[in-house]
matplotlib code that plots the C-alpha trace (Angstrom):
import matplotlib.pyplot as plt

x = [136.0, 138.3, 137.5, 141.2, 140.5, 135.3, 136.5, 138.1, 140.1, 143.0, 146.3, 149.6, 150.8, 148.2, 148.3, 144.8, 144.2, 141.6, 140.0, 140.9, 138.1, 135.7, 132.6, 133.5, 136.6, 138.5, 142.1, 146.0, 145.9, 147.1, 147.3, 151.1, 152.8, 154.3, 151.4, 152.7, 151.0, 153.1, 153.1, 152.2, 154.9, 156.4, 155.8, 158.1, 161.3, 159.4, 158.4, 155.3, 152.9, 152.2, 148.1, 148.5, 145.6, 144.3, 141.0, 138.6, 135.8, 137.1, 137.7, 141.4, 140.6, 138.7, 141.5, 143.3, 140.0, 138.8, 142.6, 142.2, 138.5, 140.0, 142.7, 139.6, 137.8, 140.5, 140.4, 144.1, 143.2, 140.7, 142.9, 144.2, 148.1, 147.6, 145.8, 148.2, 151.2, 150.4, 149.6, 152.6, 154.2, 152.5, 154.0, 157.7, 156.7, 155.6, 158.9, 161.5, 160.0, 159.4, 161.5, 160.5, 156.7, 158.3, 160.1, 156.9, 154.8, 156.8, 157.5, 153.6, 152.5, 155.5, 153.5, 155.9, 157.6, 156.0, 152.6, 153.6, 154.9, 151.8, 149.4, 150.3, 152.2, 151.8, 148.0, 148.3, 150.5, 148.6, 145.2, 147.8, 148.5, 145.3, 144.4, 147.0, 146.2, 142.6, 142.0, 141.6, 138.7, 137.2, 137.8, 135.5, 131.8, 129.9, 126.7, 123.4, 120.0, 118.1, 114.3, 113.0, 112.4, 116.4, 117.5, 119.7, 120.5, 123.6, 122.9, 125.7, 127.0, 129.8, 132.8, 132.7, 134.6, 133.0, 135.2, 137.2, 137.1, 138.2, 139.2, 139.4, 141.3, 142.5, 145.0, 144.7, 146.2, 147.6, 149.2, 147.2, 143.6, 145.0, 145.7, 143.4, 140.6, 143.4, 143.9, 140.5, 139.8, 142.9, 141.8, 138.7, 139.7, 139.4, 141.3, 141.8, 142.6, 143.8, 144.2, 145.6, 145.0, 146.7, 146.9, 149.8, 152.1, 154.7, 153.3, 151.1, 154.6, 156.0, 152.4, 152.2, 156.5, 157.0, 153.5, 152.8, 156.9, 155.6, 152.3, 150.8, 150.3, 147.7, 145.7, 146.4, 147.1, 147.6, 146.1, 147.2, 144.4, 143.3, 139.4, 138.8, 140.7, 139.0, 135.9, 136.7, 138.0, 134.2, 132.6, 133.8, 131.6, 133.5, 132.2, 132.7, 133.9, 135.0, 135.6, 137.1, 136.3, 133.6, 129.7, 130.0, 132.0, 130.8, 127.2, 129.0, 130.9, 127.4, 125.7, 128.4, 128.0, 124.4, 124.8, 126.1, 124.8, 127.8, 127.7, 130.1, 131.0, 131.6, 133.4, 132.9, 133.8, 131.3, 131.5, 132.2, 130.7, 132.7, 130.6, 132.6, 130.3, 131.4, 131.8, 135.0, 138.9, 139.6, 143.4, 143.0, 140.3, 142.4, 145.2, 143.3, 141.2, 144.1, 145.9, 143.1, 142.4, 145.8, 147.1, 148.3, 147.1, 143.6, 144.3, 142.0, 138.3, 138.0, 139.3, 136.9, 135.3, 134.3, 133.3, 130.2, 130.4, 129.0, 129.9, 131.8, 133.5, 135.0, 136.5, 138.6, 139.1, 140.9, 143.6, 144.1, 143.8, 146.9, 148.7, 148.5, 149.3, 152.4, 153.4, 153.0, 154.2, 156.6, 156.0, 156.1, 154.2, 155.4, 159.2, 158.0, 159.4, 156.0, 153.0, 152.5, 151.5, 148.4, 148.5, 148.1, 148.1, 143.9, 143.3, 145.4, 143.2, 140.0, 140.9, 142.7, 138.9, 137.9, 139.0, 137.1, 135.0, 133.9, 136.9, 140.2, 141.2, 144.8, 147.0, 145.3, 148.9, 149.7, 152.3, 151.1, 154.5, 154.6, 150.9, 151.5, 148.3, 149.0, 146.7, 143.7, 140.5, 137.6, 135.1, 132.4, 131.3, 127.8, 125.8, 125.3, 129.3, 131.9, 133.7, 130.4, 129.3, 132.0, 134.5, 137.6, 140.2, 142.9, 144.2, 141.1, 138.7, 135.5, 133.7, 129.8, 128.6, 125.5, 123.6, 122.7, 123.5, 120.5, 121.1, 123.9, 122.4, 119.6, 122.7, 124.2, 121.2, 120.8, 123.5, 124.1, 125.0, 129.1, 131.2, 131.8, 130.8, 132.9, 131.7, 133.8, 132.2, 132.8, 129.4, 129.0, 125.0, 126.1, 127.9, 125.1, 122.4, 124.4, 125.2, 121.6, 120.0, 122.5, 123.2, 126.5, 128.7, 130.9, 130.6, 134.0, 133.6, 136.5, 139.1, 139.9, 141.1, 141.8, 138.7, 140.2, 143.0, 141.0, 140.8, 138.2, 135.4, 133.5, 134.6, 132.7, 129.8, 125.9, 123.8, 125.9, 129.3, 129.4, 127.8, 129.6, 132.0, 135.6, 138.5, 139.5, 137.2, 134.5, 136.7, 137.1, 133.1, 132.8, 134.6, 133.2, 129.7, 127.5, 126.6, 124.0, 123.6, 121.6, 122.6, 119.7, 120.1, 118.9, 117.3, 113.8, 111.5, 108.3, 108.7, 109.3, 106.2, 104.6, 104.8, 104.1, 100.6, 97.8, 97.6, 95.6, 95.2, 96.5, 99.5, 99.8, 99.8, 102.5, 104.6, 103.9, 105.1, 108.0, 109.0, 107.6, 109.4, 107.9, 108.0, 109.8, 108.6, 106.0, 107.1, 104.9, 104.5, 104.1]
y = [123.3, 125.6, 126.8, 127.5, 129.0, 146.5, 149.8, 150.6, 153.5, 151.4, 153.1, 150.3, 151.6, 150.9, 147.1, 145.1, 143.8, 140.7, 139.2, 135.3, 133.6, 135.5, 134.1, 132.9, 131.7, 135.2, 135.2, 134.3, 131.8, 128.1, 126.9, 126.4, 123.2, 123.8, 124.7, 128.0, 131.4, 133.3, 136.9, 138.2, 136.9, 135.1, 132.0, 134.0, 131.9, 128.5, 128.0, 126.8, 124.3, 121.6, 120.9, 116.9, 117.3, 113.9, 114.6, 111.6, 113.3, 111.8, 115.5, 116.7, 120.2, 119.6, 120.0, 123.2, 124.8, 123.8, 125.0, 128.8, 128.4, 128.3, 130.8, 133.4, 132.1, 132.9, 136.3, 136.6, 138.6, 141.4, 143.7, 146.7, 146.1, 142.6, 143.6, 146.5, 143.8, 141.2, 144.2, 145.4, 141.7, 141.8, 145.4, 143.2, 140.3, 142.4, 144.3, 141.5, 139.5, 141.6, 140.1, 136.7, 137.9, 139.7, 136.2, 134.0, 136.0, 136.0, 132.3, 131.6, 134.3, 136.4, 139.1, 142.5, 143.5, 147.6, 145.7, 143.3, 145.4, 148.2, 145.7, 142.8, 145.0, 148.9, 149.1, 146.1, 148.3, 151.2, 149.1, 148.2, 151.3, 153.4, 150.4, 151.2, 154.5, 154.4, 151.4, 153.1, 155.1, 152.4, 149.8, 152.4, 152.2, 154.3, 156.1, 156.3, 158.6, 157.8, 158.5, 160.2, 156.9, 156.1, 159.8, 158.8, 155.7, 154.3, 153.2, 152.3, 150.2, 147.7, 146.6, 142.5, 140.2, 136.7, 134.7, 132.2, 133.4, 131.7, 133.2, 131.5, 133.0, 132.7, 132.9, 136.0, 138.0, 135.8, 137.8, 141.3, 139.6, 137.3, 140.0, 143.1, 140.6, 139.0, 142.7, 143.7, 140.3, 140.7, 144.3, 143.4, 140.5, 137.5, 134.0, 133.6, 130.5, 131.5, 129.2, 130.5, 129.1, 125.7, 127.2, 129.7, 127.3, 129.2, 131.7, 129.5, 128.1, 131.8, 132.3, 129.0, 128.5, 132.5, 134.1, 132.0, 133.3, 136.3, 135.4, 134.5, 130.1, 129.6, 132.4, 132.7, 129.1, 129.1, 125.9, 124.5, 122.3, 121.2, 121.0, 117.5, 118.9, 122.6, 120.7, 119.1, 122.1, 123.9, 121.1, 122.4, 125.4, 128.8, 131.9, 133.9, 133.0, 135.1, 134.1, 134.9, 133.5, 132.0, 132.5, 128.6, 128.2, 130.6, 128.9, 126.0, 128.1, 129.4, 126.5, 125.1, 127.6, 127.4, 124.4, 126.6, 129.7, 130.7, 134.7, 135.5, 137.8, 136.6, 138.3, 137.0, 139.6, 139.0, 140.7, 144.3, 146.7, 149.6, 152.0, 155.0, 157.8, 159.2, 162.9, 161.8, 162.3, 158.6, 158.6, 158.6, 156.3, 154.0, 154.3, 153.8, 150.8, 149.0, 149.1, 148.3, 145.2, 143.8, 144.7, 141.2, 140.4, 140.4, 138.4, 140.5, 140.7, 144.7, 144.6, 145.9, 143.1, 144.3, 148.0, 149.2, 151.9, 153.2, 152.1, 155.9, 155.5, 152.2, 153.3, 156.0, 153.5, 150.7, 152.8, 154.3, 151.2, 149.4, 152.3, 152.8, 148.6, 149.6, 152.3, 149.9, 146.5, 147.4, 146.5, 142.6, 142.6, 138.6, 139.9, 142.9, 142.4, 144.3, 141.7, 138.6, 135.2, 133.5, 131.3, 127.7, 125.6, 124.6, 128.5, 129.1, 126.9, 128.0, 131.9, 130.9, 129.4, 132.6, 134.0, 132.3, 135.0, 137.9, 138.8, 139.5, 143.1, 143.7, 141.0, 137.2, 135.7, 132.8, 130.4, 127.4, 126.9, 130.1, 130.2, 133.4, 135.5, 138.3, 142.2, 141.2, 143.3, 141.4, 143.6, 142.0, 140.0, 138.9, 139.0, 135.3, 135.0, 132.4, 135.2, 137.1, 133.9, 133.8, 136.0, 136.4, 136.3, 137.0, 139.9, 140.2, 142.8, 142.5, 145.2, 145.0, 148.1, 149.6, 152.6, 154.7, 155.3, 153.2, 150.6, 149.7, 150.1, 147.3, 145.4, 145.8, 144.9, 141.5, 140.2, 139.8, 142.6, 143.1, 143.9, 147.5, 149.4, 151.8, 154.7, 157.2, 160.4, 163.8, 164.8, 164.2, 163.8, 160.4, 159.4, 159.5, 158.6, 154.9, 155.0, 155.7, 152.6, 150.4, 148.0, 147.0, 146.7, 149.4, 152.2, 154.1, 156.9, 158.1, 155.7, 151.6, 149.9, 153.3, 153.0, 149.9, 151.7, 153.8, 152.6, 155.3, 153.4, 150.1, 147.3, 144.2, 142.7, 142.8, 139.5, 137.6, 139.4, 139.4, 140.1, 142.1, 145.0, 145.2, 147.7, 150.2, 150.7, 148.2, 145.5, 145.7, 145.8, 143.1, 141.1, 142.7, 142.0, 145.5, 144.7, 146.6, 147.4, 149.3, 150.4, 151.7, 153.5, 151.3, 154.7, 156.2, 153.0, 155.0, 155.9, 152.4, 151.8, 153.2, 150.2, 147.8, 146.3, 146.6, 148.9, 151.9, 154.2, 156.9, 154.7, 154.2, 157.9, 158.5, 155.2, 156.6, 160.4, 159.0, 156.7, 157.7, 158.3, 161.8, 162.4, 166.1, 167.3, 167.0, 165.9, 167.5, 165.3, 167.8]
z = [30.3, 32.0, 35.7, 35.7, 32.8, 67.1, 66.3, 63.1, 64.2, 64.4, 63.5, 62.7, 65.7, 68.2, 67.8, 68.5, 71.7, 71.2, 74.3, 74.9, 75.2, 72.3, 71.6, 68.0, 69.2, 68.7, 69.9, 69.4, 66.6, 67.3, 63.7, 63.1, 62.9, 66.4, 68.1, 68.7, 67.5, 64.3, 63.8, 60.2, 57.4, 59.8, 57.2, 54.7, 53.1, 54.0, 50.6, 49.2, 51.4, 50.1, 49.3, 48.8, 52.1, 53.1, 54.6, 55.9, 53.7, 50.6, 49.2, 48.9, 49.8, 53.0, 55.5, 53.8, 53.7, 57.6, 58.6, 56.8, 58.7, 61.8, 61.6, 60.6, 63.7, 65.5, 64.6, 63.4, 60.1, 61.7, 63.1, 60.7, 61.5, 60.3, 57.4, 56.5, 57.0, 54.3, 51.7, 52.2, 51.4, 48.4, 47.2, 48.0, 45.7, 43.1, 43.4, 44.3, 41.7, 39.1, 36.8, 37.4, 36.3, 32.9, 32.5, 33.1, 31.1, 28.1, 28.6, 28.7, 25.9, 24.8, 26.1, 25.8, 29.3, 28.6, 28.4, 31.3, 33.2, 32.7, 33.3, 35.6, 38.1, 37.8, 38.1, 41.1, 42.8, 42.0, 43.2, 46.4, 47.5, 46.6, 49.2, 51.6, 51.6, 52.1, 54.2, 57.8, 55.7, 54.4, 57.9, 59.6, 61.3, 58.9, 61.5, 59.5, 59.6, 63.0, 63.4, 65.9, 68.2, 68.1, 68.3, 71.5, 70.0, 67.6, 64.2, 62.2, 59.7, 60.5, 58.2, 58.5, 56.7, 54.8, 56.2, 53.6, 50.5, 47.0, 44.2, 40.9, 38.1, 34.1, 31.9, 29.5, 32.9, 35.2, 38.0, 37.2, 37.7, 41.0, 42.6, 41.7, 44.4, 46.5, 47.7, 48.4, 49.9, 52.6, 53.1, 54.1, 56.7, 55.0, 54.6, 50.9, 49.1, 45.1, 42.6, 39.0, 35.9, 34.7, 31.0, 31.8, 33.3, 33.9, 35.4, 37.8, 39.0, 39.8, 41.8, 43.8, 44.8, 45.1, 47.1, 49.6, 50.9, 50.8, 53.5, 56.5, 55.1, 58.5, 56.7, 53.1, 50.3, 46.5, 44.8, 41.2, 40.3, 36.7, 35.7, 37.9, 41.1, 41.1, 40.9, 43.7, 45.2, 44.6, 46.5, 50.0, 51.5, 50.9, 52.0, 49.6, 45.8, 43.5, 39.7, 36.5, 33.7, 30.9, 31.2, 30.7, 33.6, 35.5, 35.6, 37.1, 39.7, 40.7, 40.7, 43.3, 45.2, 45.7, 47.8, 50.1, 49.3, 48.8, 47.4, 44.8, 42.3, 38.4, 35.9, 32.6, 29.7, 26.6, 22.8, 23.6, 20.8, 19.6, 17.6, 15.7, 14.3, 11.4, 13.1, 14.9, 14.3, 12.3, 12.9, 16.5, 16.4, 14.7, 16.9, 20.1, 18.8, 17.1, 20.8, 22.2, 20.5, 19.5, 23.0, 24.4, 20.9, 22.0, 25.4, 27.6, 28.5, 28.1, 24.3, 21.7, 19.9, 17.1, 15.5, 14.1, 11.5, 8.2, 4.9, 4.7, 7.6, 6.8, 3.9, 5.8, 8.6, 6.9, 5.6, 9.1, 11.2, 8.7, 9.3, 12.9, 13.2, 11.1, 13.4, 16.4, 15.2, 12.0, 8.6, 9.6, 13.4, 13.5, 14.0, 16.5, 20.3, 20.8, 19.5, 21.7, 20.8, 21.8, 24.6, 23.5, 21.1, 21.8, 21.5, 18.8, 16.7, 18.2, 17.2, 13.7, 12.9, 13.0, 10.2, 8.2, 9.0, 6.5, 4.2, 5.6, 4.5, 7.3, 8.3, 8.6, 8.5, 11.0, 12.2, 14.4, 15.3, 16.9, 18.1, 15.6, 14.2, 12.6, 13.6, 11.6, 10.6, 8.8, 6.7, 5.0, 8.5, 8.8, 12.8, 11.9, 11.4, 13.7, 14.8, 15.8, 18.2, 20.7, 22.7, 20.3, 23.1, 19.8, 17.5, 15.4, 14.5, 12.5, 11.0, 10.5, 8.7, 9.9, 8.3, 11.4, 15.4, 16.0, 13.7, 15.5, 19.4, 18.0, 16.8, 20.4, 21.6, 20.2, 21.9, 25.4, 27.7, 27.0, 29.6, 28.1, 25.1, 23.3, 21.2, 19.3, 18.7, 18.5, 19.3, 22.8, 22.0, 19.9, 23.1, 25.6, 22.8, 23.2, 26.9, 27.6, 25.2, 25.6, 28.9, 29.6, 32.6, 32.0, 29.3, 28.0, 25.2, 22.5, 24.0, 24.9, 27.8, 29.7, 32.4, 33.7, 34.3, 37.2, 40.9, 41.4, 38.7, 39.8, 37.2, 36.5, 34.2, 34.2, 33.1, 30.5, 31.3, 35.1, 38.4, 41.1, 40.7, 42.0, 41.5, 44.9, 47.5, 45.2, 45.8, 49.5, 49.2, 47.4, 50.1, 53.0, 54.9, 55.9, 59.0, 60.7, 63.9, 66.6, 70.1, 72.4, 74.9, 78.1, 80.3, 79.2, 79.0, 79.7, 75.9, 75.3, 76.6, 73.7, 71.5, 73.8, 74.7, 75.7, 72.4, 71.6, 68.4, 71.1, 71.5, 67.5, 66.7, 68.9, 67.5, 63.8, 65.2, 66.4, 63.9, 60.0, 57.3, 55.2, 51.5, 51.6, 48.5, 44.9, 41.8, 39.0, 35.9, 32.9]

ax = plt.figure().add_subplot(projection="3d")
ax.plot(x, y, z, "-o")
ax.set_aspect("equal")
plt.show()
């Protein structure tokens, strides 16, 4: 088991002023070891804090957790300045230590710096700045429809933070999916505790000695924590958890977090279709799958699992897909500076099982040493198949043929809701004949991987492959409370009086007048 695995108009230049003595507590924080207050970053160059806590509860975590509490109580994260400074330190640690990420990550996977650098810092700093950007936007009191009762009244919707948030993270992208949340959660106000997968060990040292120099430690803490630890870790009431990882796992994180009733957001990938019509250009399919799957050599929760096609179509697909891995990897992808290895030695094992699978028909070469599988494609692979039972999280791709469009949406169907489906059609009719019978978290059409690549589109999973959405403005969302609120106006009480007793059905005709809701228009069934 792995669970490693006020106003908003605020401009950075018209700095916060929060009363002394708020109501929550609100006010210059006191949570340094000095007792004195610390602007944002001012924690920067002291180095990681150390999370050996010693708490009288019997629970490690209890005093790291009750400390981030209090510095949100204090309200030291709210204001927009604040906010806008610890972004900004992350855009410097992505940039100073940039190569120290490249380095990790081939240390921990041998994944390729273009891919590396594509998808652990470009779309985080595109994700951080799209944030940057946008935040004042997004920070603001949103006003809403009044009826005619509230007409000189406010009604609005008010941008709150949880509170302390944790996020939970794995392997197959270490610093991309740590920080794609940690954004949206410090955007929207929140205390954040992260903790990174153990697997990536490497990496999980850059994370935990090199971040927390980067922000506020009263506010923000990095935890490394094997399976017995983040259990511990889940005991302590959060208010907000956010996790990345297996359905197996995630049922756990959810059922810890009942306790407190705790919300949280899961993302748990699942077996992601990819149908390809035969009325479609098959060298471009075959380029765009075969980087899609073998990209991080299968590493990543968005790659297509396996394709559905007809008998015809896999016949011209084969051909295409070995050449396109040829044009990618080289004639031998095990001496390519472009193919990266799989992670560990535990899932190394766990995906070379796999190819026990069908027949293999490209690649199926391996070297344990190396944590080496070659690009594979299985044809002849039954529904009832290993490699058809589980997420493959490695660089292989099984073909199941199926005779029509709607042979292979019931196939679809039978399994659990994926994270996303692909289709590959010329016929934009195919297309939306999938999208509209099929259920899935996200849907991408003639292409892989390239939706996540969008700030603009909601990402995330729907029963089996997640709950919640992130990405942009749906991250800061996801870590932000709607809270509603009504101002009335304190003058004309005689039409208060209206609704209060001794009532009449004079007096209820009026209420209704003032305060229902009409249907404005028919709809004709034909």
């Amino acid at each position: 088991m792995e669970i490693g695995s006020s106003s908003s108009h605020l401009s950075v230049q018209q700095p916060l002023e929060l009363p002394r003595q708020h109501p929550l507590g609100y006010g210059k924080s006191s949570l340094t070891s000095s007792g004195a207050s610390k602007a944002p970053g001012a924690d920067r160059g002291s180095g990681k804090r150390s999370m050996n806590c010693s708490a009288t509860s019997g629970n490690p975590y209890t005093e790291l957790v009750s400390r981030l509490r209090a510095a949100w109580l204090s309200g030291k994260t709210r204001p927009m300045e604040y906010r806008v400074a610890q972004l900004e330190a992350l855009g410097r640690f992505l940039d100073e230590k940039k190569q120290d990420i490249l380095d990790a990550l081939a240390s921990d996977m041998r994944k390729p710096p273009f891919e590396a650098e594509f998808c652990e810092i470009l779309l985080c700093k595109n994700e951080l700045n799209d944030t940057l950007n946008k935040l004042g936007t997004w920070m603001k009191d949103e006003h809403v429809e009044k009826n005619l009762a509230t007409q000189l009244d406010s009604a609005f919707i008010h941008k709150d933070p949880y509170g302390v948030v944790l996020i939970l993270t794995p392997w197959y992208c270490p610093i991309h999916i740590v920080l794609m949340p940690l954004i949206g959660a410090i955007a929207a106000g929140n205390c954040v505790i992260v903790k990174p997968s153990e697997i990536t060990k490497n990496t999980e040292r850059l994370v935990a000695e090199a971040l927390p120099c980067y922000l506020d430690n009263d506010c923000f803490a990095v935890v490394t924590a094997g399976v017995e630890e983040t259990t511990k870790l889940l005991e302590n009431k959060f208010d907000y958890i956010f996790f990345t990882g297996s359905p197996s796992v995630g049922r756990i994180v959810m059922t810890a977090a009942a306790k407190h009733l705790t919300p949280v957001t899961l993302e748990l990938g699942g077996k992601n279709p990819c149908y390809v019509s035969d009325s479609c250009e098959v060298q471009n399919v075959a380029r765009r799958v075969a980087w899609g799957r073998f990209f991080n050599a299968g590493q990543t929760c968005v790659a297509p699992d396996y394709i559905l096609c007809s008998v015809e179509m896999q016949e011209k697909l084969l051909p295409a897909l070995r050449e396109a891995i040829t044009e990618f990897y080289g004639p031998n992808p095990q001496e390519s500076p472009d193919f990266a290895r799989i992670v560990g030695d535990k899932q190394f094992q766990r995906v070379q099982a796999l190819l026990s699978s069908g027949r293999v028909a490209i690649g199926g070469q391996t070297d344990e040493q190396e944590r080496y599988i070659a690009p594979t494609v299985l044809v002849d692979v039954q529904p009832s198949d290993p490699v058809m039972q589980e997420k493959i999280f490695g660089p292989i791709l099984p073909i199941i043929t199926v005779a029509s469009v709607d042979e292979a949406i019931n196939l679809i169907n039978t399994y659990e809701r994926p994270l996303v489906v692909y289709v590959f059609s010329s016929d934009k009719k195919v297309m939306n004949h999938v999208l509209e019978w099929t259920s899935s978290g996200d849907f991408c059409g003639n292409d892989t991987l390239m939706h996540v690549t969008l700030t603009s589109l909601p990402f995330g999973g729907i029963g089996n492959s997640g709950l919640g959405k992130y990405h942009g403005k749906f991250t800061f969302d996801t870590f932000t409370h709607l809270r509603s609120c009504l101002h009335r106006n304190m003058a004309l009480e005689t039409i208060n009086t209206l609704r209060y007793p001794p009532y009449s059905p004079q007096k209820l005709g009026l209420v209704r007048l003032a305060s229902e809701v009409k249907r404005q228009g028919t709809c004709t069934l034909l």
